[in-house]
C-alpha positions as CSV (number, residue, x, y, z in Angstrom):
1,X,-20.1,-3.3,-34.8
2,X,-19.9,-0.9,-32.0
3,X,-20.2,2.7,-32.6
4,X,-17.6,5.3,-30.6
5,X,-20.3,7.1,-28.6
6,X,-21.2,3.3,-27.5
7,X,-18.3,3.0,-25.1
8,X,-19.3,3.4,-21.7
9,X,-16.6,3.0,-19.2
10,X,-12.6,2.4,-19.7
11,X,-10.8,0.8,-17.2
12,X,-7.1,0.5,-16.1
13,X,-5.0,-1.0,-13.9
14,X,-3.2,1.5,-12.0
15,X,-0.1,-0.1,-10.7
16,X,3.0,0.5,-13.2
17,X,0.3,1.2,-16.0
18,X,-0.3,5.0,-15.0
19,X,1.6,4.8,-12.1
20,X,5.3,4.1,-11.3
21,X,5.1,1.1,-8.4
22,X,6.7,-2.4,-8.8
23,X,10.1,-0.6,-8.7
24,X,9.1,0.3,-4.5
25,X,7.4,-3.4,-4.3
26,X,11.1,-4.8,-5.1
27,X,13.3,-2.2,-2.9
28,X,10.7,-3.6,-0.2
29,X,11.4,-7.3,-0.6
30,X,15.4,-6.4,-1.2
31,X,14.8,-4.7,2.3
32,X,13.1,-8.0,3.6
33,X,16.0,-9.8,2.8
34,X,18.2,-7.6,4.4
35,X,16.5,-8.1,7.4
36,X,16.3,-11.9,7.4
37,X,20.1,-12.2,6.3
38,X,20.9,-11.2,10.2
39,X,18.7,-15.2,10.8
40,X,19.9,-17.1,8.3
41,X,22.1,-17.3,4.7
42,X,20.6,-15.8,2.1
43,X,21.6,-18.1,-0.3
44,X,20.7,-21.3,1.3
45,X,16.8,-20.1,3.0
46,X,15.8,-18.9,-0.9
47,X,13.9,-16.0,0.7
48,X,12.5,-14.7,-2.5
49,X,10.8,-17.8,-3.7
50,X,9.9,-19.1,0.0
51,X,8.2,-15.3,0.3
52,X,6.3,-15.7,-3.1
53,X,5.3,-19.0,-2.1
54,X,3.4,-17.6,0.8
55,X,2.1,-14.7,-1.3
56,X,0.5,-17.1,-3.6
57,X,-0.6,-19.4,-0.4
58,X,-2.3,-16.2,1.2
59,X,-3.8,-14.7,-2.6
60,X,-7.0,-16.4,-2.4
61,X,-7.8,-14.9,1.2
62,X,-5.8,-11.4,1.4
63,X,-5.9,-10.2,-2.6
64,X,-3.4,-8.1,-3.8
65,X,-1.6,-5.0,-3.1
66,X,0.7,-3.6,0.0
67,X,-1.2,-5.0,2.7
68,X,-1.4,-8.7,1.6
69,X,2.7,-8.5,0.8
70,X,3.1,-7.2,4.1
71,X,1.2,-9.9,6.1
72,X,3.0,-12.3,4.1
73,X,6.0,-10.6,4.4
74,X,5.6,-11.2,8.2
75,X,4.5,-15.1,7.3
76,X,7.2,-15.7,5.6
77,X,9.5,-14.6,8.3
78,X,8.3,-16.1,10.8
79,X,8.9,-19.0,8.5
80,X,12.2,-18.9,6.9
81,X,13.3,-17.9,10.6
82,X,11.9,-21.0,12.2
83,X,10.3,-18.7,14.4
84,X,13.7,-17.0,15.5
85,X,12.9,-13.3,14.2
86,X,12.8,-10.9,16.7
87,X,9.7,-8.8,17.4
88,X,11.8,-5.3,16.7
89,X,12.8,-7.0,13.1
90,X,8.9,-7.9,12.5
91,X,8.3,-4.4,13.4
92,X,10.8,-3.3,10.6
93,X,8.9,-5.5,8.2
94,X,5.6,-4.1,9.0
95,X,6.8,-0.5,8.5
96,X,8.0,-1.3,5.1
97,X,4.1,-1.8,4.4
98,X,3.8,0.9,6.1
99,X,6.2,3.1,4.0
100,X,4.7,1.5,0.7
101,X,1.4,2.8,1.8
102,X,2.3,6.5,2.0
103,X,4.5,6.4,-0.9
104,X,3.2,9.5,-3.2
105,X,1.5,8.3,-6.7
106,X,3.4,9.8,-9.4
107,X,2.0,9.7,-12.4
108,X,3.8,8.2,-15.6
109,X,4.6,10.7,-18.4
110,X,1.8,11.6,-20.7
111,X,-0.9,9.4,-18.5
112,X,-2.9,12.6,-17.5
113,X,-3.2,13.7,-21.3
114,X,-4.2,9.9,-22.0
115,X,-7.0,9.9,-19.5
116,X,-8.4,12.9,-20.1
117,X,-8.7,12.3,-23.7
């Protein structure tokens, strides 16, 4: 059996664990749609599952996190669009990464305390 003083190293995964983030991942993707709903109906081009479709097609090569949802976010439009998106409406979808990037971490209640002890 381990002792206490044996523990080394802790780790944690940041996103929506000490930090508040999946909640700004989906307003994203709700934008996305909005976007796309100006090419095609919503209902019919399932944009949410066609979108994680090419986020798991693209995990292996671009990992996780804003940048990979945002290339695929592009993918995917391109896409669902059959090519029709505009280049101002790509530009939209990049500054949603963009936005995602820059947005503040806030920490979740008690998670300083937690980590320090």
């Amino acid at each position: 059996m381990n002792s206490p003083d044996s523990i080394r190293l802790v780790g944690f995964d940041g996103d929506d664990t000490l930090w508040r983030s999946e909640d700004y991942y989906h307003a994203a993707q709700a934008e996305f749609e909005r976007i796309l709903q100006a090419y095609v109906d919503l209902r019919d081009a399932r944009t949410h599952e066609r979108l994680f479709a090419v986020e798991m097609r693209n995990l292996q090569l671009f990992g996780y996190g804003v940048k990979s949802m945002t290339l695929s976010m592009v993918e995917a439009a391109v896409e669902i669009t059959d090519a029709r998106i505009s280049a101002a409406d790509l530009h939209r979808i990049v500054a949603l990464g963009k936005e995602l990037l820059q947005h503040p971490v806030d920490l979740l209640p008690g998670i300083r305390e937690a980590v320090e002890a």
